[in-house]
N, C-alpha and C positions, 0 to 999 in steps of 0.2 A: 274785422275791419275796424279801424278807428275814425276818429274824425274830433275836430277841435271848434270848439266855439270862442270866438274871441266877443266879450260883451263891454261895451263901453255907453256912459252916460251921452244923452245925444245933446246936439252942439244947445247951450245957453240953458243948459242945466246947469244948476249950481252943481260944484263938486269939492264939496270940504276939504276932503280927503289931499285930494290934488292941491291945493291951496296949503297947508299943512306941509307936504311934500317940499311943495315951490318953497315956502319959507324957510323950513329948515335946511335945505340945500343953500339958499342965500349969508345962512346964520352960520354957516359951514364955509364961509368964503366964495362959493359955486356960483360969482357975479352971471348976469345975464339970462337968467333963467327969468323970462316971462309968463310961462304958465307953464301945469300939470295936472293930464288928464290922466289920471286911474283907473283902470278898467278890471276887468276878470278875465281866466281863462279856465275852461271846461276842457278836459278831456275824457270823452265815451270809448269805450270800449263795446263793440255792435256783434251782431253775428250777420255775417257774411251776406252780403247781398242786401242790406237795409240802403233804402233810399234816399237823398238827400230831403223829398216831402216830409219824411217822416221826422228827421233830424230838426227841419225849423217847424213841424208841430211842437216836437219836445218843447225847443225855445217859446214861443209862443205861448204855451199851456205855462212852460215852470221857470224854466232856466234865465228869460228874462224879461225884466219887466217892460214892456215892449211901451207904454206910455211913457216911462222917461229912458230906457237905453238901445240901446240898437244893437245889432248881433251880425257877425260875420261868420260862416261854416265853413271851414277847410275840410277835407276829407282825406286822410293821408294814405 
């Protein structure tokens, strides 16, 4: 089975990165760009029949840093 984590900085977190993004999209002509948030994507590869508990332990334990980001589990 697979399954995807999408992790992203949670709201009124600074995000440099994003910010870097915004500008040089700007500096690129790309008017109207007010902000950009940067995130991550994880894709696990599982053995058959793992639960989604087990998937936000991972997150939780490693995958991400749960005091400034927030984590979404797709399961495909």
């Amino acid at each position: 089975m697979k399954a995807r984590v999408h992790i992203m900085l949670k709201t009124g977190v600074l995000d440099p990165q994003g910010e870097a993004v915004r500008h040089a999209l700007g500096s690129l002509g790309f008017d109207g760009v007010n902000s950009v948030r940067q995130g991550k994507v994880i894709e696990l590869d599982l053995k058959d029949g793992t639960d989604e508990a087990t998937i936000k332990d991972m997150c939780e334990r490693l995958l991400a840093n749960t005091v400034i980001e927030s984590y979404k589990v797709e399961i495909l």
